[in-house]
C-alpha positions as CSV (number, residue, x, y, z in Angstrom):
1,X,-82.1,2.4,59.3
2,X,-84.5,-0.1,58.1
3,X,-87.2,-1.7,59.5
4,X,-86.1,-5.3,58.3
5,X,-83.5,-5.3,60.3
6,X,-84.8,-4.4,63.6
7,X,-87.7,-6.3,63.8
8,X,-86.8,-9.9,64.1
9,X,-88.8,-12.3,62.0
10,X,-90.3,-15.8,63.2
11,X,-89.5,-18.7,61.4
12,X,-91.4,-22.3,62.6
13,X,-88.5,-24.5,63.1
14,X,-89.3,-27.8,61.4
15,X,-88.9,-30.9,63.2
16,X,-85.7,-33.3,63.2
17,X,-86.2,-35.6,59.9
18,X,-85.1,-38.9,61.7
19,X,-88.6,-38.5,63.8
20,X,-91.2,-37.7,60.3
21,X,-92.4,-41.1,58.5
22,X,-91.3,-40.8,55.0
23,X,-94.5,-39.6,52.6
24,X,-95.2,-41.8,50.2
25,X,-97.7,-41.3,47.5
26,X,-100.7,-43.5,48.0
27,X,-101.0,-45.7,44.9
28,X,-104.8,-47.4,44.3
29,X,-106.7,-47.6,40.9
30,X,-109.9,-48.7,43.1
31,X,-109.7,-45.4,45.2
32,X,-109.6,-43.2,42.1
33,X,-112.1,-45.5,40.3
34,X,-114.7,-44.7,42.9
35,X,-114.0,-40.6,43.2
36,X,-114.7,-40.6,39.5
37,X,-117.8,-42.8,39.3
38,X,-120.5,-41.6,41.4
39,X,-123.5,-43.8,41.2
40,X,-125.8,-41.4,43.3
41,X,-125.8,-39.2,40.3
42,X,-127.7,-41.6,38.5
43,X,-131.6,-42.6,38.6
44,X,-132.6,-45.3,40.6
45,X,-133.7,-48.9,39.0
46,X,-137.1,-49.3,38.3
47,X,-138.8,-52.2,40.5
48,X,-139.5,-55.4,39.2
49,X,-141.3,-58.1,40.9
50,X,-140.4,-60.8,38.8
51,X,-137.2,-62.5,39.8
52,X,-136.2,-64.1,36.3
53,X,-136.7,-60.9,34.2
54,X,-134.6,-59.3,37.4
55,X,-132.3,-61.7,36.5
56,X,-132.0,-61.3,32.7
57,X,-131.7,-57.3,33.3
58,X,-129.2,-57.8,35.7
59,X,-127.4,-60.0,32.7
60,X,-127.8,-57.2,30.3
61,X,-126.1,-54.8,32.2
62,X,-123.2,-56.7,32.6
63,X,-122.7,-57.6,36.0
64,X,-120.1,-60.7,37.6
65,X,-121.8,-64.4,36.7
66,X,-122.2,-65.2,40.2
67,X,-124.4,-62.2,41.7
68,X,-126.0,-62.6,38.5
69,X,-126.9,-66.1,39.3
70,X,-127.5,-64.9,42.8
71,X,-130.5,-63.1,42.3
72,X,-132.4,-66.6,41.4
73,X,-132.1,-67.8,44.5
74,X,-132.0,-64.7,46.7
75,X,-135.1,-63.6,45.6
76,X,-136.7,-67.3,44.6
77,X,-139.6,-66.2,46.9
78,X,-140.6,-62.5,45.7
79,X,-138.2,-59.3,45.5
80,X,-138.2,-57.7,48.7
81,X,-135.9,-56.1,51.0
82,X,-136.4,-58.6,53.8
83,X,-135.1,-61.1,51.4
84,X,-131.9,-59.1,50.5
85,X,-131.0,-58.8,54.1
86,X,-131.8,-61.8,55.6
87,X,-129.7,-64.0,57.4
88,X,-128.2,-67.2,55.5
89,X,-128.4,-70.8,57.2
90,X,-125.7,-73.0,56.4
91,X,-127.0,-75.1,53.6
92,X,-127.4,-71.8,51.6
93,X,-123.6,-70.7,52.6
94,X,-122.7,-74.6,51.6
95,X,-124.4,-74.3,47.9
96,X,-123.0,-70.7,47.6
97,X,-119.4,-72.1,48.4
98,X,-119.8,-74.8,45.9
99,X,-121.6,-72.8,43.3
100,X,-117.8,-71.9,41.8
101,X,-115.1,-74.4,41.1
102,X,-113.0,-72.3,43.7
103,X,-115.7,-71.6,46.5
104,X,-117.5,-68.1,47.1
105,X,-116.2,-65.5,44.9
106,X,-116.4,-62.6,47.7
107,X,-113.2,-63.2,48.7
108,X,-115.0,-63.2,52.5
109,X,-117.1,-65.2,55.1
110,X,-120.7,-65.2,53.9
111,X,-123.5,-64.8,56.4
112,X,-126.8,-62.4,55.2
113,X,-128.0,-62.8,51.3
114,X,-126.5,-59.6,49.9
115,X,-123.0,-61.3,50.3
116,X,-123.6,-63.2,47.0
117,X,-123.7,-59.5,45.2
118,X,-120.4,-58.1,46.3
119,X,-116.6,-59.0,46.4
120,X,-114.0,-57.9,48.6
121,X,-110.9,-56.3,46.7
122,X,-108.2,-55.3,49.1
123,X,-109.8,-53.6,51.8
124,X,-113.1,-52.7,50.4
125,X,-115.7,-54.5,49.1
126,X,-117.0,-53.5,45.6
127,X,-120.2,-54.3,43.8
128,X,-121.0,-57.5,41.4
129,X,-123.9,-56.0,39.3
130,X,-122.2,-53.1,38.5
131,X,-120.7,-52.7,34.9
132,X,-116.9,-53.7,34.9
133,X,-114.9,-50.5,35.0
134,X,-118.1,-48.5,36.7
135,X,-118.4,-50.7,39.7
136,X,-119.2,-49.0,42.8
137,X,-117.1,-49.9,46.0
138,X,-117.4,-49.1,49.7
139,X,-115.3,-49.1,53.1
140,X,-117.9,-51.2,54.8
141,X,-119.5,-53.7,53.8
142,X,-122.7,-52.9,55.5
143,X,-123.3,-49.8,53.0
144,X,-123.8,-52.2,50.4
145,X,-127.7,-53.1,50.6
146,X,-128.9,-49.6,49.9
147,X,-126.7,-49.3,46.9
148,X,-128.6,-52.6,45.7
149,X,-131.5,-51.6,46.4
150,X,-131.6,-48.5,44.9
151,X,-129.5,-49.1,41.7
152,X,-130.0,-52.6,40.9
153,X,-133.6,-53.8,42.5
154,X,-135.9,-50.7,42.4
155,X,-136.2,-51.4,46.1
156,X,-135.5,-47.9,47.3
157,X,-137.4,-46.3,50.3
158,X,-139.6,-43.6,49.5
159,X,-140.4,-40.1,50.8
160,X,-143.5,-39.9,51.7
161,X,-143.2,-35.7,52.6
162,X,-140.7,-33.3,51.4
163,X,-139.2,-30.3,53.6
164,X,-140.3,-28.2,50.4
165,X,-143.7,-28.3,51.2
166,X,-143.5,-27.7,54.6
167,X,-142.4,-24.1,53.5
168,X,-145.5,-23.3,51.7
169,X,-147.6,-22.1,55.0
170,X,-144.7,-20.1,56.0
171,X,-144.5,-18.1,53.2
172,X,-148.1,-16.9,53.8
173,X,-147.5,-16.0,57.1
174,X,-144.5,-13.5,56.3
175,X,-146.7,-12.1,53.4
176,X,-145.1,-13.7,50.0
């Protein structure tokens, strides 16, 4: 006698097929376009104060027109993070709408000055500076100013200590 055929073997029973959803293959050039560029890889911008040369570098890289424009009047008073984040009055939204033959660009409401730097595609919003073909893109719009700071203004925060060197004094206490 075998043992096959005495011990009885457990099979999950799949569920009736009128109750799954059909699986379809999710289909979206932006969502593979993103996995494969990964701008954190990269070194961040160097700072510069000026705003025209910000400008022209911005030019050179190959960004959109319009956030290229945008930096001239974002940061027509000095490049600083309060400037990138602040909130637009509605003169500024008015000129930014009117900039373009066909309004704002961003496909989306304006309201703080990093608007002018990104577009919304679909259900994310995706970077104007950035290279066409590289650009970076994100879920939330809200992600967006540390991208731009760090990658395209040189306006990244720095760390002032490192957990590194906080395991220096350890080591001479267990005797390295």
């Amino acid at each position: 006698m075998h043992l096959d055929s005495i011990i009885p073997t457990y099979t999950q029973p799949s569920p009736p097929t009128h109750l799954q959803p059909p699986h379809l293959p999710r289909e979206s050039p932006l969502l593979s376009e993103a996995r494969r560029f990964r701008p954190g890889k990269e070194p961040a911008a160097e700072f510069e104060p000026n705003p025209v040369k910000l400008h022209d570098s911005c030019e050179r890289d190959g960004g959109d027109p319009f956030a290229v424009a945008w930096t001239l009047v974002v940061f027509s008073r000095g490049v600083t993070k309060e400037a990138l984040v602040r909130t637009l009055d509605r003169a500024e939204i008015g000129r930014m709408e009117s900039a373009s033959a066909s309004g704002f660009p961003g496909g989306f409401e304006p309201r703080q000055a990093y608007d002018g730097f990104i577009s919304k595609i679909g259900d994310r919003y995706e970077c104007g500076l950035c290279r066409e073909g590289k650009r970076t893109c994100w879920k939330n719009k809200k992600d967006a100013p540390r991208h731009l700071r760090k990658f395209h203004f040189g306006l990244g925060d720095l760390c002032g200590s490192w957990c590194v060197l906080m395991v220096y004094p350890l080591l001479g206490l267990i005797g390295y």
